[in-house]
C-alpha positions as YAML, in Angstrom:
chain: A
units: angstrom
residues:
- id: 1
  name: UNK
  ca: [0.00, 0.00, 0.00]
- id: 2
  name: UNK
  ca: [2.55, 2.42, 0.77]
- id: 3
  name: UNK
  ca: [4.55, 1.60, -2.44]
- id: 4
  name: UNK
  ca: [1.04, 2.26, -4.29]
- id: 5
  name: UNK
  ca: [0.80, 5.75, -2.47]
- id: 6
  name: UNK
  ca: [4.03, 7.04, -3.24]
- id: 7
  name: UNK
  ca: [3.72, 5.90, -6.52]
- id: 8
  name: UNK
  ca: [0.27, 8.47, -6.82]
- id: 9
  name: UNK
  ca: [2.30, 10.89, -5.30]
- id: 10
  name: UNK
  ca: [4.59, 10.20, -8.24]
- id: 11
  name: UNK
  ca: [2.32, 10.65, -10.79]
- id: 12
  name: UNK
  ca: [1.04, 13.89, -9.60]
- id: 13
  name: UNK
  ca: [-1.68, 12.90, -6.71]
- id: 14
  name: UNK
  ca: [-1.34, 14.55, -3.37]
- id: 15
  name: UNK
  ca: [-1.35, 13.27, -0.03]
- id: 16
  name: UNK
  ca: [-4.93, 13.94, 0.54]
- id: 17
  name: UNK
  ca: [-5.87, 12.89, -2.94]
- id: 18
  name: UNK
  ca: [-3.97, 9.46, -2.28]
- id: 19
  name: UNK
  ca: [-5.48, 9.11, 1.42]
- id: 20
  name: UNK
  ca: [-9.28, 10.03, -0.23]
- id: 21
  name: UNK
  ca: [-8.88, 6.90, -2.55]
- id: 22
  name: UNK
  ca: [-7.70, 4.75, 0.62]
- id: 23
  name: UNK
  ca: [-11.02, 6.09, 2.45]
- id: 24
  name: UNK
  ca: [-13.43, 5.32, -0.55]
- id: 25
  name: UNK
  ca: [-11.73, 1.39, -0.58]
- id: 26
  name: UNK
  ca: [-11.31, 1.20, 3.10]
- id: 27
  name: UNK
  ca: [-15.21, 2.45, 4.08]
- id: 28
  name: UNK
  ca: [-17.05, -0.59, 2.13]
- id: 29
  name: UNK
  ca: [-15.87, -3.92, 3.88]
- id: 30
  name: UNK
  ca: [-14.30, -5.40, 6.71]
- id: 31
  name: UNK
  ca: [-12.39, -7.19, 3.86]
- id: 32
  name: UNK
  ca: [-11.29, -4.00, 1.89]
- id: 33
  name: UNK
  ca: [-10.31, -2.80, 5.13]
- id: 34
  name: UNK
  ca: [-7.97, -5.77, 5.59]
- id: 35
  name: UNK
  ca: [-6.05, -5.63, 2.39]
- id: 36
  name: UNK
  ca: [-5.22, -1.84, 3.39]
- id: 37
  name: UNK
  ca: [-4.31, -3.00, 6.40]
- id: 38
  name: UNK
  ca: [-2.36, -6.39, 5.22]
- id: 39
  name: UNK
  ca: [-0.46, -4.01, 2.36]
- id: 40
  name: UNK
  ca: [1.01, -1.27, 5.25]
- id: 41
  name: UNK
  ca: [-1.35, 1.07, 4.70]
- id: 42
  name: UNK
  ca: [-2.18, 2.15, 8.03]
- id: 43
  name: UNK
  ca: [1.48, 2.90, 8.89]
- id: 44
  name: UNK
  ca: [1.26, 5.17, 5.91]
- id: 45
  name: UNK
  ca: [-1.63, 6.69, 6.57]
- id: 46
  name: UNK
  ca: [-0.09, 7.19, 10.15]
- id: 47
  name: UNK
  ca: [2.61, 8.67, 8.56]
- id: 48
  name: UNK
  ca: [0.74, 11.00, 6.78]
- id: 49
  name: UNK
  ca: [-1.62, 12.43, 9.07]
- id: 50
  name: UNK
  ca: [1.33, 12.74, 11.68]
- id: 51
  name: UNK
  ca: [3.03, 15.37, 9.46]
- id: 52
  name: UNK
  ca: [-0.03, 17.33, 7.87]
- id: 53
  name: UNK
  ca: [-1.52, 19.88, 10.03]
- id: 54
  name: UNK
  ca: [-5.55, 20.96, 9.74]
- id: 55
  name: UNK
  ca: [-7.90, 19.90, 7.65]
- id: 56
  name: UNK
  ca: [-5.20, 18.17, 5.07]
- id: 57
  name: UNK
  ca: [-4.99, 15.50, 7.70]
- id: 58
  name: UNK
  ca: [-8.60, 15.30, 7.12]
- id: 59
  name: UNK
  ca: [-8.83, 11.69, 4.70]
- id: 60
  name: UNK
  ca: [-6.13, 10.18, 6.44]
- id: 61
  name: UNK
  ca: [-8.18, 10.38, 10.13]
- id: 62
  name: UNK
  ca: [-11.44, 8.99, 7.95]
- id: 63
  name: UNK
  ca: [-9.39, 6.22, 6.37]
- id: 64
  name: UNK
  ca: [-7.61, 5.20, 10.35]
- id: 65
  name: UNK
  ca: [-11.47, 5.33, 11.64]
- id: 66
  name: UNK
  ca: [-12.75, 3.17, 8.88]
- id: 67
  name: UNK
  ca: [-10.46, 0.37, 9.31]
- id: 68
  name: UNK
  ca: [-10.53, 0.80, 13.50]
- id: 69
  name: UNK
  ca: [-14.59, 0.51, 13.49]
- id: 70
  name: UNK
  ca: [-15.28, -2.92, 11.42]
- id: 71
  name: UNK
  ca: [-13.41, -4.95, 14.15]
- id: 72
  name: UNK
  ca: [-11.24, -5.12, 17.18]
- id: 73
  name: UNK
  ca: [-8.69, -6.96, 15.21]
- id: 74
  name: UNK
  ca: [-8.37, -4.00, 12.27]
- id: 75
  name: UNK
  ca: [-8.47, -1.13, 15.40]
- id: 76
  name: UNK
  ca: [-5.70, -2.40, 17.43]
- id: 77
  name: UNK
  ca: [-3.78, -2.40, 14.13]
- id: 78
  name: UNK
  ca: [-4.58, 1.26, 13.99]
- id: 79
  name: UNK
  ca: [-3.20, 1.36, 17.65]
- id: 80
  name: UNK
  ca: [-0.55, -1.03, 16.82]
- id: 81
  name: UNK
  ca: [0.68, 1.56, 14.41]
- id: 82
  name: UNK
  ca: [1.08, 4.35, 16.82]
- id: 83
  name: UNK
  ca: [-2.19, 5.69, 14.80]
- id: 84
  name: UNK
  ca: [-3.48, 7.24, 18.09]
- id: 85
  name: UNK
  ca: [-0.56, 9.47, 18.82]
- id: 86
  name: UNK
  ca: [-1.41, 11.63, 16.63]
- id: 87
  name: UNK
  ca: [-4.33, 13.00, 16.82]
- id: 88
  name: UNK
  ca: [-4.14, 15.12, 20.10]
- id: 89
  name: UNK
  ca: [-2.74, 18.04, 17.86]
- id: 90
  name: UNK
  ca: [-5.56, 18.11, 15.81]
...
C-alpha cells in the first residue's frame, strides 16, 4: 500500500488525494479494510496524518477510523501503528 501511495504521489496525486482513494476502498468492507491493512497502509496513513496539520490531515483520520470501526482486530492495528498518537494536535 505504501509503495502504491508514493507511486500516486509520483504521478502527480497529493497526499490527501492518495489518502481520499484509501477512504473510498477502506469504508465498504471489513475485507477492503484488511487488504489496506495487510499491504502497510495504516502505517502510511499514520505517517501522513502525523506530518499534515488541519484539515489536510482530514482523509487520512477517515481512512484510520474506517479500518478501526469494522473490528477489534483492524483497530488495534490502527493502535498497533502508533495511529493514536497523533491525533491530540488536531
Amino acid at each position: 500500500m505504501a509503495a502504491h501511495l508514493a507511486e500516486a504521489l509520483a504521478h502527480g496525486l497529493t497526499w490527501p488525494e492518495s489518502a481520499a482513494h484509501v477512504v473510498q476502498v477502506a469504508k465498504h468492507t471489513p475485507e477492503l479494510a484488511q487488504l489496506v491493512v495487510g499491504a502497510g497502509g495504516v502505517g502510511a496513513l499514520v505517517d501522513y496524518v502525523g506530518s499534515t496539520k488541519g484539515n489536510t490531515r482530514l482523509p487520512g483520520i477517515m481512512a484510520l477510523g474506517y479500518i478501526a470501526a469494522f473490528s477489534e482486530t483492524l483497530g488495534l492495528s490502527v493502535i498497533a501503528e502508533k495511529g493514536l498518537v497523533s491525533f491530540p494536535a488536531l
